[in-house]
C-alpha positions as CSV (number, residue, x, y, z in Angstrom):
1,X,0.0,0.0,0.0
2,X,1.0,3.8,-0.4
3,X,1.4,4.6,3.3
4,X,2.0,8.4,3.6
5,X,0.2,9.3,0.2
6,X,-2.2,11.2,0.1
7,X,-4.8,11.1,-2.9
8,X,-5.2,14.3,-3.8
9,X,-1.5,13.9,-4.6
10,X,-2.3,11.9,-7.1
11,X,-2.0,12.1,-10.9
12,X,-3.1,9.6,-13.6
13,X,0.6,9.0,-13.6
14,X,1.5,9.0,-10.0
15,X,-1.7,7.7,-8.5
16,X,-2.5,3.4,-8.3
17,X,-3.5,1.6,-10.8
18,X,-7.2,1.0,-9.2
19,X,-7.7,5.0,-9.7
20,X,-7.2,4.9,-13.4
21,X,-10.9,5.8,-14.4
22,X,-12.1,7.8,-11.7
23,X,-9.2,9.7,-10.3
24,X,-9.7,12.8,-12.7
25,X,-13.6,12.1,-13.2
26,X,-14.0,12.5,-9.4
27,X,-11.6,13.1,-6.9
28,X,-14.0,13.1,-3.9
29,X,-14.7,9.9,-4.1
30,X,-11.0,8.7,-5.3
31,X,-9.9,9.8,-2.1
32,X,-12.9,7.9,-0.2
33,X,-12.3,4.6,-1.8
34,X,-8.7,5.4,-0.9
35,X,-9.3,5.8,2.8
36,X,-12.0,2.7,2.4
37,X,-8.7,0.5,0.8
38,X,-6.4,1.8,3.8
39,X,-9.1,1.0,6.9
40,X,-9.9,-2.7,4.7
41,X,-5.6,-3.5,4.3
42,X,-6.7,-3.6,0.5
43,X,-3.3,-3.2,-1.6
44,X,-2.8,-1.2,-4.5
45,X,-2.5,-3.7,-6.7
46,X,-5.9,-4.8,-6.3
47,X,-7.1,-3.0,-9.6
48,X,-10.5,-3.8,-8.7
49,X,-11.4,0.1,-7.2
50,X,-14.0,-0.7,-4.3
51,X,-11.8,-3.9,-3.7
52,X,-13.0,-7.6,-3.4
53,X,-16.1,-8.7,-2.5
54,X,-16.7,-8.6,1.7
55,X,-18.2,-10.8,3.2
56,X,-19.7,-9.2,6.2
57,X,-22.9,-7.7,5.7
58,X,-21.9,-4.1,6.4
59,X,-18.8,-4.5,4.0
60,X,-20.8,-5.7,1.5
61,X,-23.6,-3.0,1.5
62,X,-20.8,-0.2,1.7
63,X,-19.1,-1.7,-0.7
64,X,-22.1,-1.6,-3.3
65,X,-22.4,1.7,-2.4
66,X,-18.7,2.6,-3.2
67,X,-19.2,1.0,-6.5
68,X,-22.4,2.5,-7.7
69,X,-20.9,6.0,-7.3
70,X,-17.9,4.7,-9.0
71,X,-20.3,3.7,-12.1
72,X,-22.0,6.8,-11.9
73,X,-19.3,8.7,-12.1
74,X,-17.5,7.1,-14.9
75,X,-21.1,7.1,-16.9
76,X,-21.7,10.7,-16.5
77,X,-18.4,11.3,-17.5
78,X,-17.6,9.4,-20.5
79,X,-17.5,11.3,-23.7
């Protein structure tokens, strides 16, 4: 994981993989998925942005809702 980076450090170049489609298309949420991955142990590597599927309930549910603003912002934003 990037310990000590912050995301609104990031760039589509400096920034994980994961934040490829979303990192300039919405930064708010970039950097809440970020602190989501951090409090989860999620690595960067895990290009999957909301992470792997949770099992626990409460995961789960805030995981779905990570995900459907991630789709939501990618939509509105695609040209």
């Amino acid at each position: 994981m990037m310990h000590g980076r912050r995301a609104s450090t990031w760039t589509s170049t400096t920034g994980p993989r994961w934040t490829i489609r979303l990192l300039e298309r919405d930064p708010i949420t970039t950097a809440e998925i970020a602190v989501w991955r951090a409090a989860l142990g999620i690595e960067d590597t895990y290009t999957e942005p909301s992470g792997p599927t949770r099992i626990l309930a409460s995961e789960a549910c805030q995981r779905g809702v990570l995900t459907d603003r991630i789709n939501t912002s990618v939509d509105k934003n695609s040209p």
